[in-house]
PyMOL CGO cylinders between C-alpha atoms (Angstrom):
from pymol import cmd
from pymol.cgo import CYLINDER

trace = [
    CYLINDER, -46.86, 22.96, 3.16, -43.49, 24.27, 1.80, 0.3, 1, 1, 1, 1, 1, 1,
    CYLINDER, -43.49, 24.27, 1.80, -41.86, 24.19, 4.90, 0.3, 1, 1, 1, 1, 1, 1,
    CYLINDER, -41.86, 24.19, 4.90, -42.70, 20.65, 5.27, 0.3, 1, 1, 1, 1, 1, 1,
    CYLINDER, -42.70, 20.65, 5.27, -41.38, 20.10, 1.81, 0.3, 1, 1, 1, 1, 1, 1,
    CYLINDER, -41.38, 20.10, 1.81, -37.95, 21.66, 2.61, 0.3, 1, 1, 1, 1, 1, 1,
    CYLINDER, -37.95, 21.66, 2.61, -37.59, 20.13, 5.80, 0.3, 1, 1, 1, 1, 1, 1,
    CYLINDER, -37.59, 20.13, 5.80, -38.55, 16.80, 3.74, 0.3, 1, 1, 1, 1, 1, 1,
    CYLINDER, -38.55, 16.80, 3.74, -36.08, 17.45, 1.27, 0.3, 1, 1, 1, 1, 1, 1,
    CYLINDER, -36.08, 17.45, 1.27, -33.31, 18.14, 4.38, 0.3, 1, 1, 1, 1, 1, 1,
    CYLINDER, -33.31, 18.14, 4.38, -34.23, 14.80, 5.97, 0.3, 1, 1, 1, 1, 1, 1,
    CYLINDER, -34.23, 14.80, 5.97, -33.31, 13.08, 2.67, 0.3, 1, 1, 1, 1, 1, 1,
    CYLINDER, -33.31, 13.08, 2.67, -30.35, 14.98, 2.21, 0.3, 1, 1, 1, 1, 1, 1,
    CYLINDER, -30.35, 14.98, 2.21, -29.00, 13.74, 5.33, 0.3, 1, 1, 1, 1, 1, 1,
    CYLINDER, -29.00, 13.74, 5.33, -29.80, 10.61, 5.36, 0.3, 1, 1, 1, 1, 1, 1,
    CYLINDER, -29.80, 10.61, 5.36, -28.16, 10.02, 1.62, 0.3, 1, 1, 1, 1, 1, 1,
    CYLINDER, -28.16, 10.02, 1.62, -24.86, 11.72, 3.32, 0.3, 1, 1, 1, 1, 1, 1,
    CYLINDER, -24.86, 11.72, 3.32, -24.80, 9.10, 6.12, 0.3, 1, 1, 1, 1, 1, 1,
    CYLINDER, -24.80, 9.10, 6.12, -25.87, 5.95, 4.11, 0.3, 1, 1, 1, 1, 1, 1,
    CYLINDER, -25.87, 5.95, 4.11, -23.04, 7.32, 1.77, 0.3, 1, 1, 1, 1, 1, 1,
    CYLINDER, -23.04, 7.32, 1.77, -20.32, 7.70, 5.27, 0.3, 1, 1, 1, 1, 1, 1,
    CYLINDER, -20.32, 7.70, 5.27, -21.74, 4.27, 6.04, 0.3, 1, 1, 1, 1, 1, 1,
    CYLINDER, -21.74, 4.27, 6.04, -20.70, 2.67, 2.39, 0.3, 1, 1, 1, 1, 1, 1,
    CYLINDER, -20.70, 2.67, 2.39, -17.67, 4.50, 1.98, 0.3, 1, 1, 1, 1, 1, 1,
    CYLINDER, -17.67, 4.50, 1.98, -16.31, 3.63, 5.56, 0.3, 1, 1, 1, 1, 1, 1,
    CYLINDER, -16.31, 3.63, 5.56, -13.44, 1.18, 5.33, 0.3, 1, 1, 1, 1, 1, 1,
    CYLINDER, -13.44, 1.18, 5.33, -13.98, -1.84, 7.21, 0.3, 1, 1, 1, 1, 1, 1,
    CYLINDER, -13.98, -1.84, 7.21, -11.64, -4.04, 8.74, 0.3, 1, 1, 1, 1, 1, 1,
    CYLINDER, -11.64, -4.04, 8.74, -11.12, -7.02, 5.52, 0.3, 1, 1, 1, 1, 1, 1,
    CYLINDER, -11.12, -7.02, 5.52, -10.07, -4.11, 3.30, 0.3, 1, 1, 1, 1, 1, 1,
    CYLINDER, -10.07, -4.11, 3.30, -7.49, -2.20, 5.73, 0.3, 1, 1, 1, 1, 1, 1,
    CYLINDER, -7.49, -2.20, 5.73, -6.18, -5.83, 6.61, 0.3, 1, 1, 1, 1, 1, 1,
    CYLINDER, -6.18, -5.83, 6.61, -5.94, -6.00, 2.64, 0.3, 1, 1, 1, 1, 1, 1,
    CYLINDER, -5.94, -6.00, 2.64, -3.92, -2.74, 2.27, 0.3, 1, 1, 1, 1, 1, 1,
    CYLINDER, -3.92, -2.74, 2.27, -1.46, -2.82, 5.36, 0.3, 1, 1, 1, 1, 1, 1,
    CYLINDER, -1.46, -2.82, 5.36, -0.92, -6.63, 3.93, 0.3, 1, 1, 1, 1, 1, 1,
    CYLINDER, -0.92, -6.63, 3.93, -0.38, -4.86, -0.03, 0.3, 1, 1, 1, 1, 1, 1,
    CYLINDER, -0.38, -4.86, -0.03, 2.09, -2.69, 1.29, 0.3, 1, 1, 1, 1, 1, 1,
    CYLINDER, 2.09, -2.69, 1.29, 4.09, -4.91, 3.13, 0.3, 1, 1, 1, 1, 1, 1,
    CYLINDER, 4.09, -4.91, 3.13, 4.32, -7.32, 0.04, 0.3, 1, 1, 1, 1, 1, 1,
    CYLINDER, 4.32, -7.32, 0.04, 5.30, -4.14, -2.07, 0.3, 1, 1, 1, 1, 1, 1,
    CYLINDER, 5.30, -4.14, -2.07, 8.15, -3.47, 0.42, 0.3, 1, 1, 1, 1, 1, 1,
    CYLINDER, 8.15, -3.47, 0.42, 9.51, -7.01, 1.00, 0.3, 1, 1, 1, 1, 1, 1,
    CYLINDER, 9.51, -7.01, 1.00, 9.10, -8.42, -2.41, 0.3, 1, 1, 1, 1, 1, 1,
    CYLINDER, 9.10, -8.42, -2.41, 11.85, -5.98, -3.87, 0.3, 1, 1, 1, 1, 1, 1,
    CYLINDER, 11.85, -5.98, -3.87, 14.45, -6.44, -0.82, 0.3, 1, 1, 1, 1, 1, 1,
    CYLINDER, 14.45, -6.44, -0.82, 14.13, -10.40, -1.13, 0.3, 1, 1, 1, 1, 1, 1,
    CYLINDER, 14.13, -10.40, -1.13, 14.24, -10.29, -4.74, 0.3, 1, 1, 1, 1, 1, 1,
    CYLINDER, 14.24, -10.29, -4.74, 17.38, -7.85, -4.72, 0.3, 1, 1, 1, 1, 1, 1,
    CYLINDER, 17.38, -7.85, -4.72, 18.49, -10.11, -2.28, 0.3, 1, 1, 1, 1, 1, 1,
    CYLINDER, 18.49, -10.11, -2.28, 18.57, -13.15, -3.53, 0.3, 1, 1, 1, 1, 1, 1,
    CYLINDER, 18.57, -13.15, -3.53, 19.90, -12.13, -7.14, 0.3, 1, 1, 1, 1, 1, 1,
    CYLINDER, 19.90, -12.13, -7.14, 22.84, -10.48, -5.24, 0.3, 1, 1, 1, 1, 1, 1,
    CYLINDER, 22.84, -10.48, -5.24, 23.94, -13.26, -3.26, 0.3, 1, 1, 1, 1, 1, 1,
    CYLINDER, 23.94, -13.26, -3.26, 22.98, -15.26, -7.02, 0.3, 1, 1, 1, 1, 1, 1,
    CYLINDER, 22.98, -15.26, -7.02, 25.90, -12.84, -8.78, 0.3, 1, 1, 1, 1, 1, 1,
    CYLINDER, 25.90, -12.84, -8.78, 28.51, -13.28, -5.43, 0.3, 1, 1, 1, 1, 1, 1,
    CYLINDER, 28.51, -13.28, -5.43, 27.88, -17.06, -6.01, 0.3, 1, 1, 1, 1, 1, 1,
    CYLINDER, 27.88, -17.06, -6.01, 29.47, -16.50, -9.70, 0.3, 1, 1, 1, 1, 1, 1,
    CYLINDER, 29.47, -16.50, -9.70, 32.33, -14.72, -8.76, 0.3, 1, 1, 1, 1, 1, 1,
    CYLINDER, 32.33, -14.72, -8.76, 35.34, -16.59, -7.18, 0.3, 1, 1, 1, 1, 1, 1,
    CYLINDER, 35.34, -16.59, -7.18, 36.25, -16.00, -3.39, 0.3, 1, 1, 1, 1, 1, 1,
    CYLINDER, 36.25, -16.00, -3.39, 34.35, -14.59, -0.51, 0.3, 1, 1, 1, 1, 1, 1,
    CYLINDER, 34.35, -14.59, -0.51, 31.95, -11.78, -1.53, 0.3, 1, 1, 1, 1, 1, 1,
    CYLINDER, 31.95, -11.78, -1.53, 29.46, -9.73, -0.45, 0.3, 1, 1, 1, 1, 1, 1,
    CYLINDER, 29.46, -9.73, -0.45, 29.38, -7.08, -2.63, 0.3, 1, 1, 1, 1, 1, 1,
    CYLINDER, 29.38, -7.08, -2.63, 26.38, -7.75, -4.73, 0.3, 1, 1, 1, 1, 1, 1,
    CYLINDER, 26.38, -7.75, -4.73, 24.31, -8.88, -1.80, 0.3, 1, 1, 1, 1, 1, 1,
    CYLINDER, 24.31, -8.88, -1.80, 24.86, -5.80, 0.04, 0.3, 1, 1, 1, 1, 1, 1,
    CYLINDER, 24.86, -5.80, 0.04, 24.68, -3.31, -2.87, 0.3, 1, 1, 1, 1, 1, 1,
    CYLINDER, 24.68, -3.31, -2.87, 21.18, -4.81, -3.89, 0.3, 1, 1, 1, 1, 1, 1,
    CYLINDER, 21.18, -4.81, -3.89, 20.02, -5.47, -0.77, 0.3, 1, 1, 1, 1, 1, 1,
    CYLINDER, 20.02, -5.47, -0.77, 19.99, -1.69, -0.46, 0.3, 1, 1, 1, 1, 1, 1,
    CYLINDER, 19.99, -1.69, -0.46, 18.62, -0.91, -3.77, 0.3, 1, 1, 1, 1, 1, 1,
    CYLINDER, 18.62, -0.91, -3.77, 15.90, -3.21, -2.89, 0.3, 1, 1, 1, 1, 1, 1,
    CYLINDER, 15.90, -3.21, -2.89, 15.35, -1.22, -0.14, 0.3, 1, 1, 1, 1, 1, 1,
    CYLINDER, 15.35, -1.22, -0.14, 15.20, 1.91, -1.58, 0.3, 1, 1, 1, 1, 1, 1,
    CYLINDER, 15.20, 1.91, -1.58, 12.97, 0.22, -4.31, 0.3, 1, 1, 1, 1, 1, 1,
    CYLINDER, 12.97, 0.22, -4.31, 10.40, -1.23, -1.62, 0.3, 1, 1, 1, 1, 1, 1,
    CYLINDER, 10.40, -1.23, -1.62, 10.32, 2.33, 0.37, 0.3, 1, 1, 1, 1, 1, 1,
    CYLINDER, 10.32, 2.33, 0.37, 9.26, 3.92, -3.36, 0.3, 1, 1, 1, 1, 1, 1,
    CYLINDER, 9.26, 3.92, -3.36, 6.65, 1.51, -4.03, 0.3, 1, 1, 1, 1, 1, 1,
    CYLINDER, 6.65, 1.51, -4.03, 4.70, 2.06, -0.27, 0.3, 1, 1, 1, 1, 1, 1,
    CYLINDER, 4.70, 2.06, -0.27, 5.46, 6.04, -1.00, 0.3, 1, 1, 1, 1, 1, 1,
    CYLINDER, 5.46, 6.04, -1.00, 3.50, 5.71, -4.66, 0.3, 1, 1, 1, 1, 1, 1,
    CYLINDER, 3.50, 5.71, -4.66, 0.94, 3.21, -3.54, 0.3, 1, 1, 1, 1, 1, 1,
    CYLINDER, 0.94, 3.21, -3.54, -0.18, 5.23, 0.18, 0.3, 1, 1, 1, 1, 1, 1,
    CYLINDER, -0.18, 5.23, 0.18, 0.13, 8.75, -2.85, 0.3, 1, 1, 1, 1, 1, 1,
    CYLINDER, 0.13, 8.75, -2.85, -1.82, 6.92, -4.61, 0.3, 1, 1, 1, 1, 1, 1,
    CYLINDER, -1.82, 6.92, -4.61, -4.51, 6.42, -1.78, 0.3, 1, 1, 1, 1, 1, 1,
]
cmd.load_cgo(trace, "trace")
């Protein structure tokens, strides 16, 4: 009778684990969720930067490109921090 009872108690064991596998498995809505997060945390900051650089080079007089390159990269950088903190993160 105890062996029974242990081997019982085993069976559930296992069976908890791989219901618990089973739930915690990602499925293919949420990883189409997080690839799609990630790309708006990357291109959200280099469009932004973007835009308010070539914004500021539409202020100044003459031809300029300064602004719009200089945020352009700091968007960058921004955007290549945010998928860094939010895959950390994960």
């Amino acid at each position: 009778m105890n062996n029974q009872q242990r081997l019982k108690k085993q069976i559930e064991s296992r069976i908890k684990r791989i219901k618990q596998a089973e739930h915690d498995r990602p499925n293919l809505l949420s990883q189409t969720v997080y690839i799609g997060t990630l790309g708006l945390v990357m291109v959200l900051p280099v469009i932004g930067c973007a835009y308010l650089g070539h914004w500021l080079d539409g202020n100044m007089e003459g031809y300029s490109t300064r602004w719009t390159l200089s945020l352009l990269f700091t968007g960058l950088v921004i955007g290549i921090f945010n998928v860094y903190f939010l895959i950390k993160e994960k």
